[in-house]
Every structure is written in structure tokens, then in C-alpha cells.
Legacy VTK file of the C-alpha trace (Angstrom):
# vtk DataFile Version 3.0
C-alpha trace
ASCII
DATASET POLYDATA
POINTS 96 float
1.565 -10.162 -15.259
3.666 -7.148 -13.536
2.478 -3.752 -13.233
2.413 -1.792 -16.261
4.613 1.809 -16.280
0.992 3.118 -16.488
0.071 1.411 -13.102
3.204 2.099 -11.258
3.132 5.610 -11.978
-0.723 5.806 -11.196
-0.510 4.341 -7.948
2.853 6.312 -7.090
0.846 9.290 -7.620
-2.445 8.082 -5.417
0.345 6.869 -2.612
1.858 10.719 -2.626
-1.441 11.858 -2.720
-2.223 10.014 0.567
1.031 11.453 2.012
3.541 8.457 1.096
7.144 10.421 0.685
10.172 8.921 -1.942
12.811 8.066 -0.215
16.088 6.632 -1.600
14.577 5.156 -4.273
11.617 3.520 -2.618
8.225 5.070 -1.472
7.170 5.151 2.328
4.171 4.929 4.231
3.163 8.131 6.174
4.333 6.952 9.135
7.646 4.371 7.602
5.737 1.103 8.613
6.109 -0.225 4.895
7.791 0.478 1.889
7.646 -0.098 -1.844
10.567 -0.360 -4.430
10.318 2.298 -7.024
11.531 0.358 -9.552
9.572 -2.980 -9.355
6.367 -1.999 -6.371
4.860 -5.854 -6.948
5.918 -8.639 -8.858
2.220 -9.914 -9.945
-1.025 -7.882 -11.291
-2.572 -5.281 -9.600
-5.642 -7.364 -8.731
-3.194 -10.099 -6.828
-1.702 -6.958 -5.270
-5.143 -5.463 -3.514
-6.139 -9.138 -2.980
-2.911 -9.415 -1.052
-3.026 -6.312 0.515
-6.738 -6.471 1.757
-5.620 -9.708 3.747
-2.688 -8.429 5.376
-4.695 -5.406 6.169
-7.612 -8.105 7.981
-4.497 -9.726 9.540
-3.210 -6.241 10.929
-6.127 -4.978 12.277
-7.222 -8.088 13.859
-3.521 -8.362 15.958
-3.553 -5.525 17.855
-2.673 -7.273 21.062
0.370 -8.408 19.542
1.416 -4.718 19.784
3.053 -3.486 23.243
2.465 0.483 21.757
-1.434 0.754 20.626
-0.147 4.086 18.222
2.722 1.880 16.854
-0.724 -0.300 15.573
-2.536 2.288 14.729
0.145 3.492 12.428
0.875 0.428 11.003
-3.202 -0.281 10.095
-3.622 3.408 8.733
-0.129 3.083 6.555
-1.893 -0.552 5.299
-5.279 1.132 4.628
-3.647 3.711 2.532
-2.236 0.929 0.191
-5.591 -0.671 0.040
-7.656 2.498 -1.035
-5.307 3.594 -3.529
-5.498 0.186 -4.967
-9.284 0.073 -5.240
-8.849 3.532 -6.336
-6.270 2.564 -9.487
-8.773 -1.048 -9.838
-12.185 0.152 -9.884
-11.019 2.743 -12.415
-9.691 -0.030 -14.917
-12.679 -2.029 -14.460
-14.903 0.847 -15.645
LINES 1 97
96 0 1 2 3 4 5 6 7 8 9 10 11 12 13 14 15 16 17 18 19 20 21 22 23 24 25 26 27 28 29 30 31 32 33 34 35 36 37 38 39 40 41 42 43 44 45 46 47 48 49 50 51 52 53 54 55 56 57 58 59 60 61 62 63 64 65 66 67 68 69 70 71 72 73 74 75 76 77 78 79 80 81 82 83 84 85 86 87 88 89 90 91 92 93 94 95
């Protein structure tokens, strides 16, 4: 099941809180390593979407060495992490 209005516009609001800007139509990580639609941010439920997220966070900060510029991985893990907390944020908050 997709995200909900209620979702979307919950976890636009953690992402801006967490310093994710609107841009065109789409909202970008702090430091532009990742992007979500504004209109349609995951196809799936927001569990799937942490799940998801979690992993490619693992998978990021686990290849470093793939990355010629350590800061252009350090960005990209902190932009990841952002995602992730503001999904457990919006997840732990419907599980309660």
C-alpha cells in the first residue's frame, strides 16, 4: 500500500526539519546526494520504505573505498541517515 497524504506530508515535514530543501517539485537531501518526488516519495508502505532505506544506508556506509572524495561519502551517508531517522521517527509513532 502507498503512502497515505498523512504520511507524505509527515515525513516532508521531518525531512525539512532535518534541513532537506523543495526544489522543483521534489525534496533534496542537505547536501543533493538524493532526492524524493513530491508527488509520489515511494511506491510501497512506509515500513518497506525504512526497510529499504536502512539497507542502502548499511550498503553506503560500508563502501567508502569506492569513493575517490572521503566528504563526497560522508555526505552521501549523512543525507541517507537523515531518511532513515525520519522514517523511524514517522514509524515508531504509528506503532504506538
Amino acid at each position: 500500500m502507498p503512502l497515505t497524504d498523512l504520511q507524505r506530508k509527515e515525513l516532508f515535514v521531518a525531512l525539512e526539519s532535518r534541513g532537506w530543501l523543495w526544489r522543483d517539485g521534489s525534496i533534496f537531501a542537505p547536501h543533493s546526494t538524493m532526492w524524493l518526488l513530491g508527488s509520489d516519495p515511494w511506491t510501497n508502505d512506509l515500513a518497506e520504505f525504512y526497510e529499504r532505506m536502512c539497507g542502502r544506508l548499511q550498503r553506503n556506509e560500508q563502501h567508502g573505498w569506492m569513493y575517490p572524495n572521503v566528504q563526497d561519502h560522508r555526505n552521501l551517508v549523512e543525507d541517507t541517515k537523515s531518511l532513515v531517522e525520519a522514517l523511524a521517527v514517522l514509524l515508531a509513532a504509528e506503532r504506538a
